[in-house]
Structure formats: structure tokens, C-alpha cells
C-alpha positions as a Markdown table, in Angstrom:
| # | Residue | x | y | z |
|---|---|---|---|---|
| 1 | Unk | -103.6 | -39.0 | -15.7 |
| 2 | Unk | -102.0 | -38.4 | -18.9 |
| 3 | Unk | -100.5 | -41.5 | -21.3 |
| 4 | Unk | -96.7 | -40.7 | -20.0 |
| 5 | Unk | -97.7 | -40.7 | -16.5 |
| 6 | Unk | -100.0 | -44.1 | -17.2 |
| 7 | Unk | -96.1 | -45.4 | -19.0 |
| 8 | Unk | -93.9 | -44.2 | -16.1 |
| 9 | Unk | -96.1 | -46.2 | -13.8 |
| 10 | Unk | -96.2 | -49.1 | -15.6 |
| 11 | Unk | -92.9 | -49.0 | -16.4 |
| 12 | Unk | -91.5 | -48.5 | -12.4 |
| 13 | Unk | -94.5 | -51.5 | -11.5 |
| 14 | Unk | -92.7 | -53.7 | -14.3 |
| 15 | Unk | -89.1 | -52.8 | -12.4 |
| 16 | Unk | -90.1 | -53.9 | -9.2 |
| 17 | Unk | -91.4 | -57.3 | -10.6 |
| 18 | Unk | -88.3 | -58.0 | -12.3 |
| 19 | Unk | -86.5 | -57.2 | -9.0 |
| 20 | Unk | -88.8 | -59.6 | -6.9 |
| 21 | Unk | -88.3 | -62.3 | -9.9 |
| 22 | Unk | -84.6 | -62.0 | -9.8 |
| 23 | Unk | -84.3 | -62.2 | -5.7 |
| 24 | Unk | -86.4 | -65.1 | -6.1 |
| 25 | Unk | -82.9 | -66.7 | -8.3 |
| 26 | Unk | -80.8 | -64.2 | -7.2 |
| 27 | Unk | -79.5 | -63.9 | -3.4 |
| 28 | Unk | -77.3 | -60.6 | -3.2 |
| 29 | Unk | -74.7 | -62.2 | -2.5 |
| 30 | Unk | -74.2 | -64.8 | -5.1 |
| 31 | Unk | -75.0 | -62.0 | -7.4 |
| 32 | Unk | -72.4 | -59.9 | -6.3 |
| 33 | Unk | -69.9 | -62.9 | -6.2 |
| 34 | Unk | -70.4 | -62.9 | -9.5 |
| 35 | Unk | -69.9 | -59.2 | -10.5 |
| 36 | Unk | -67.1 | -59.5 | -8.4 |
| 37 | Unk | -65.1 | -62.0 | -9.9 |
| 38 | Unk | -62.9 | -59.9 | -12.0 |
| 39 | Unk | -59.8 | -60.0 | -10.9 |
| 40 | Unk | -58.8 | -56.3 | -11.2 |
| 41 | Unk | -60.8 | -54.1 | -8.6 |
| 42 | Unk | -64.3 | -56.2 | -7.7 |
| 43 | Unk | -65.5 | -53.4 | -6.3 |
| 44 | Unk | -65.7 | -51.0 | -9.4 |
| 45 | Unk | -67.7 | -53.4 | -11.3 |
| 46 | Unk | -70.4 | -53.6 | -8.4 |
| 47 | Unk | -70.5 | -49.9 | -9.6 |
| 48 | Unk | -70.8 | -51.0 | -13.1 |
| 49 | Unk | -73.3 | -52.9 | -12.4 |
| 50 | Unk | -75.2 | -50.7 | -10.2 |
| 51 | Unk | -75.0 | -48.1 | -13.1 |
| 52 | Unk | -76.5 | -50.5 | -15.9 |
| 53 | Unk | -79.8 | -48.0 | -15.9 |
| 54 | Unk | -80.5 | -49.3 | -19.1 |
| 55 | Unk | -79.5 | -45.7 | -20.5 |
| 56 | Unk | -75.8 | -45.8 | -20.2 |
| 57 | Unk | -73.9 | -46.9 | -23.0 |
| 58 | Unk | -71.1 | -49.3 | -22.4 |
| 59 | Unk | -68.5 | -47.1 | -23.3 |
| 60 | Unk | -70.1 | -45.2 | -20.3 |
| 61 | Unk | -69.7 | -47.8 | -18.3 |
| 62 | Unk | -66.2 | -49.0 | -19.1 |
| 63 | Unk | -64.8 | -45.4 | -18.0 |
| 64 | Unk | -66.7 | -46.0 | -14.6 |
| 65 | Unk | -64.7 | -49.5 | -14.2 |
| 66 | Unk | -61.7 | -48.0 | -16.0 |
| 67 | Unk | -61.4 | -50.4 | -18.7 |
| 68 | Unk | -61.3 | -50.6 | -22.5 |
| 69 | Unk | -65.1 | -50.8 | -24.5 |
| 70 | Unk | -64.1 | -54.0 | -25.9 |
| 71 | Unk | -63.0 | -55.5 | -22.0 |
| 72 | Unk | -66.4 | -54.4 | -20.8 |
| 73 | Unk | -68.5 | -55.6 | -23.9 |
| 74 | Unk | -67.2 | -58.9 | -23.5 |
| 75 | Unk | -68.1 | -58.6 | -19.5 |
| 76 | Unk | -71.7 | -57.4 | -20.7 |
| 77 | Unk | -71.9 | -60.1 | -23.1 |
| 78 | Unk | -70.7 | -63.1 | -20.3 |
| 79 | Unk | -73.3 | -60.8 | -17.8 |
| 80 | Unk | -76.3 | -60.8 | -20.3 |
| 81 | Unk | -75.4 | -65.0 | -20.4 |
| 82 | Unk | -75.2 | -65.5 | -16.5 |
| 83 | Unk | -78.7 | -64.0 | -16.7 |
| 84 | Unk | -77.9 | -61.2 | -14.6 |
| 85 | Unk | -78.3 | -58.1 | -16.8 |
| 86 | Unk | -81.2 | -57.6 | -19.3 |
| 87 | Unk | -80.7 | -55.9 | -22.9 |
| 88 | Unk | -83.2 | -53.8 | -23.0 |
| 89 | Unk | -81.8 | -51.7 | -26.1 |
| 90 | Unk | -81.3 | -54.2 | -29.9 |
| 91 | Unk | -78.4 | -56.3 | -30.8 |
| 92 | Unk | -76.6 | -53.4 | -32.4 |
| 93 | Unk | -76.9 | -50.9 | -29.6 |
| 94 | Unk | -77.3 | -52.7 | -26.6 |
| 95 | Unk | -78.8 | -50.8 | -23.0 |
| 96 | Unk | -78.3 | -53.0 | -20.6 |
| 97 | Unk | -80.0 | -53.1 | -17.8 |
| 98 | Unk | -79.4 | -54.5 | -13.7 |
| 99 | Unk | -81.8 | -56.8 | -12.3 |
| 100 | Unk | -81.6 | -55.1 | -8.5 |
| 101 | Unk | -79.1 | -52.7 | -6.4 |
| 102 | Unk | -75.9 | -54.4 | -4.9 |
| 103 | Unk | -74.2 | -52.9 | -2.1 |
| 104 | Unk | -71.5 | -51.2 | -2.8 |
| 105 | Unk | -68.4 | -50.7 | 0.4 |
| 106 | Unk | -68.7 | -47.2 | 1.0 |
| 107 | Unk | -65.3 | -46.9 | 2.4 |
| 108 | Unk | -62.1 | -49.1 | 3.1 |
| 109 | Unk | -61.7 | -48.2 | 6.3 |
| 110 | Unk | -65.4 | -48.5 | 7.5 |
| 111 | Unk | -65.6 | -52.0 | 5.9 |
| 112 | Unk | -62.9 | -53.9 | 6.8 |
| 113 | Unk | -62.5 | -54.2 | 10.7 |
| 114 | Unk | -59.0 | -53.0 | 12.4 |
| 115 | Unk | -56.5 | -55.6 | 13.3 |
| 116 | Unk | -57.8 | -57.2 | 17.2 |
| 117 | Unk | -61.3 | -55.6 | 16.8 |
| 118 | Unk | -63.9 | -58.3 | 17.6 |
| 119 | Unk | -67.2 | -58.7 | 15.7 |
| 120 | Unk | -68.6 | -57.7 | 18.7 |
| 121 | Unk | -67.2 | -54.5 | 19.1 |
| 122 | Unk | -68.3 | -53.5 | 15.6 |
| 123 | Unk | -71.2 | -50.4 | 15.1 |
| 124 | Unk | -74.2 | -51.8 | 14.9 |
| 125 | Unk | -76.4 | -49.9 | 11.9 |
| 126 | Unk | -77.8 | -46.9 | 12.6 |
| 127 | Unk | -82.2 | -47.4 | 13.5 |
| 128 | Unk | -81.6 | -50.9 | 14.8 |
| 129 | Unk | -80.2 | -50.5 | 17.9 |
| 130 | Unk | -79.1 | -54.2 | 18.0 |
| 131 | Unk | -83.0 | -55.4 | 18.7 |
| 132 | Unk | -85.1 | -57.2 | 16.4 |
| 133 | Unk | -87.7 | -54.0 | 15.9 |
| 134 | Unk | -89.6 | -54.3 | 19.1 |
| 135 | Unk | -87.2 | -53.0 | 21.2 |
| 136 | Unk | -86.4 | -56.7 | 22.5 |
């Protein structure tokens, strides 16, 4: 095994402990509450968020959430505070980095039910088949 092979293991090993450490804090949900509490479309900054691969640079990341550099520095900054991003690039050039995968809503109509549909009529996800893995 060569030295960059040895370094992209360690490296993926040290991504997966940072993800168990932050569920441990982190629920998905109150994480994405917070992403989400822009005002102007929640949704792109769960992409924004999801795309913090510590190799983007935020003016990268401000076209995904269509905003200025400056608006999504200052969201970066108030993330990196909250304790849910990492800098994982220096002061002066900042990669930040997520601490797991939210879920992002595929599609509008998918994720929001129709008018006088119950929760019972809803799909259930594909490969459960409404059991509990067991087939009960």
C-alpha cells in the first residue's frame, strides 16, 4: 500500500468519526433546522451545506444558494460558531467543511402531500415494504 493510499484511508476513517461525533450532538433534524433558518429559500442552503466538501470555496457556494460572497461568509462564519461546519482550510482562505449529509426534498410535489391525502395513503419507501425488516 503506497503512502497516498495509507492517507486516503485515514483520511475517509477520520470522516466517519467526525460524522458519528456529530450525530452524537447533532440529530438531523435540529441540524437542518438550523441550516434552514434563512428566510429566503431553506432548502438551497441544505444544498450549501451538503456541498461544504471542504474544497469548495465560498464564492462557490454562494452561486449554489444564489447569494452574494459576503451574505454567505457571514452564514459560514455564524455556521463555523453553531459548531456545525469545520474550517478545515486557514483564517485567510477558509474550506469549510459539513459534519454529515442532510436530506435534501427531491421534489415539491413528492414532498408535500396533496390536499385530502391522508398520511396513510402516502408511498411507503421503496425496500421497506411497511415491515420492520423481518417481513412482520
Amino acid at each position: 500500500m503506497t503512502s497516498d493510499e495509507i492517507f486516503a484511508v485515514i483520511r475517509q476513517q477520520n470522516e466517519s468519526i467526525i460524522a458519528l461525533l456529530a450525530r452524537l450532538v447533532w440529530t438531523p433534524d435540529k441540524l437542518a433546522a438550523v441550516v434552514k433558518s434563512r428566510k429566503s429559500d431553506p432548502e438551497a442552503y441544505v444544498r450549501v451545506y451538503n456541498a461544504l466538501d471542504g474544497e469548495r470555496t465560498v464564492t462557490s457556494v454562494a452561486d449554489i444558494a444564489k447569494v452574494k460572497q459576503q451574505t454567505m461568509s457571514v452564514i459560514l462564519q455564524g455556521w463555523l460558531d453553531e459548531g456545525i461546519v469545520l474550517n478545515i482550510g486557514s483564517d485567510s482562505r477558509p474550506k469549510y467543511k459539513r459534519l454529515m449529509k442532510l436530506p435534501e426534498r427531491r421534489n415539491q410535489k413528492e414532498a408535500q402531500p396533496q390536499p385530502g391525502t391522508s398520511a396513510e395513503e402516502l408511498p411507503v419507501a421503496q425496500g421497506t415494504g411497511g415491515t420492520n425488516g423481518n417481513g412482520e
